[in-house]
N, C-alpha and C positions, 0 to 999 in steps of 0.2 A: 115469229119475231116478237120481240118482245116491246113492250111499252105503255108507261103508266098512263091514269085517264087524267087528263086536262084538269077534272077538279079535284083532282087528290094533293093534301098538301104532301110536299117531298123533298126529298133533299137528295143533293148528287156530291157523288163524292172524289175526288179523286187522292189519292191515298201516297202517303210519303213516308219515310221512315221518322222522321221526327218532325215534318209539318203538315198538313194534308189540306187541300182547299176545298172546301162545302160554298153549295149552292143551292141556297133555299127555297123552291115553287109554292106557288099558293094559286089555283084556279090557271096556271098556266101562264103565270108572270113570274120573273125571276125578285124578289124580295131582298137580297141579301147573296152577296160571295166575298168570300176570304182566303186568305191562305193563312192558317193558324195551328202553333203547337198542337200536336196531338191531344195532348191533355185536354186544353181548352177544345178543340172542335168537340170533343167528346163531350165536355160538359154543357156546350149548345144542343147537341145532340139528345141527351139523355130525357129532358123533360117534353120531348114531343116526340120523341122514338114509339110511343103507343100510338100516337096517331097519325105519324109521318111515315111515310115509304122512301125506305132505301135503297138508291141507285148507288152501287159503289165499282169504280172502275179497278178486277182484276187482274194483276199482270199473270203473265203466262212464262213458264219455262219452258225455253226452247233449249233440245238436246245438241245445238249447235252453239250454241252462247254459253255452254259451264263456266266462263270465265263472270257472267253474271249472276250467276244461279245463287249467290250468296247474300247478294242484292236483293233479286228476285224473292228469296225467301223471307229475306227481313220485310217486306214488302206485302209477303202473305199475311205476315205474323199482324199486321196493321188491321191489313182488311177485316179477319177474326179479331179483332178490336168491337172495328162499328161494326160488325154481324151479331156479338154477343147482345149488345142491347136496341138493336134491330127489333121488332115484331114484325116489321113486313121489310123486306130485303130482295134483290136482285143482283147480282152480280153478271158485269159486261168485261168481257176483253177487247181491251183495246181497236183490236183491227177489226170489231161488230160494229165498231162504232163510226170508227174516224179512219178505218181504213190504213194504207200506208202514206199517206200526205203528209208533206214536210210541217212544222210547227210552225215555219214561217209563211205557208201558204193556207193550214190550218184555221191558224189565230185570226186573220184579220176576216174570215169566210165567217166566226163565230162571231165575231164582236157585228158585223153589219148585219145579220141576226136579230140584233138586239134593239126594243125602242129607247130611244133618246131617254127615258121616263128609268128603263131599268141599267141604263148604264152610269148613272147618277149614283155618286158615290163609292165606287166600284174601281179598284185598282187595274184596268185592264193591260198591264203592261206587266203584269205576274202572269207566266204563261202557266201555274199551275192553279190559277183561279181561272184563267181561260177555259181550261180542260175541262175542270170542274161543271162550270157554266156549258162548256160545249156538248158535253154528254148528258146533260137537263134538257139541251135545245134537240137532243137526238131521240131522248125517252119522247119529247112532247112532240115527236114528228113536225118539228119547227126547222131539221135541220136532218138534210141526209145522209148518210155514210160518207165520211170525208171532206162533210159541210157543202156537198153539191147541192 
């Protein structure tokens, strides 16, 4: 199973076709979540990509969902975004992480998670800075598959 160490600065990602929300650790506090243009997340990205670890959340094609798979792929094309300027990377699928729990049972399991101290200035009502943020609480074993 996978999971980065507590004192590694990192960042978690979860990935969108045109916006993606990052969430920034440092010693195992979350510092910083967004949900911002591709562009820009990249350009937070790029100047501590040598000494930051990337958590980025993979979607997955399912042979039953082709109706997705076009989504899905724009989707990849993202993630090999932040991989490129990555030097240390990880990629997670979704259901490694959070299982199959609804978003509305998800979300609020991630946010009480969190100390008062890190949810301070932090949009928590963007469920895809949620995600973001939930899958940093799952690398730091702060939070279990499915936010149990």
């Amino acid at each position: 199973m996978f999971r980065v160490e507590k004192e590694q600065l990192f960042v978690s990602i979860d990935p969108g076709v045109h916006k993606s929300a990052l969430a920034i650790w440092s010693s195992g506090i979350l510092l910083y979540a967004e949900d911002l243009p591709n562009k820009e997340a990249l350009s937070i990205i790029e100047p501590i990509a040598s000494r930051a670890y990337l958590v980025i959340e993979k979607p997955v094609l399912y042979p039953t969902k082709r109706k997705q798979h076009k989504d899905v792929k724009n989707l990849l094309k993202v993630v090999e975004l932040f991989l490129k300027v990555a030097h240390m990377a990880k990629t997670v699928q979704p259901s490694v992480w959070k299982g199959q729990v609804p978003k509305k049972i998800h979300g609020p399991r991630i946010v009480a998670v969190l100390s008062n101290d890190e949810k301070k200035g932090i949009d928590l009502k963007n469920h895809n800075t949620v995600d973001a943020i939930g899958l940093g609480l799952w690398a730091l074993k702060r939070l279990a598959r499915g936010g149990a």
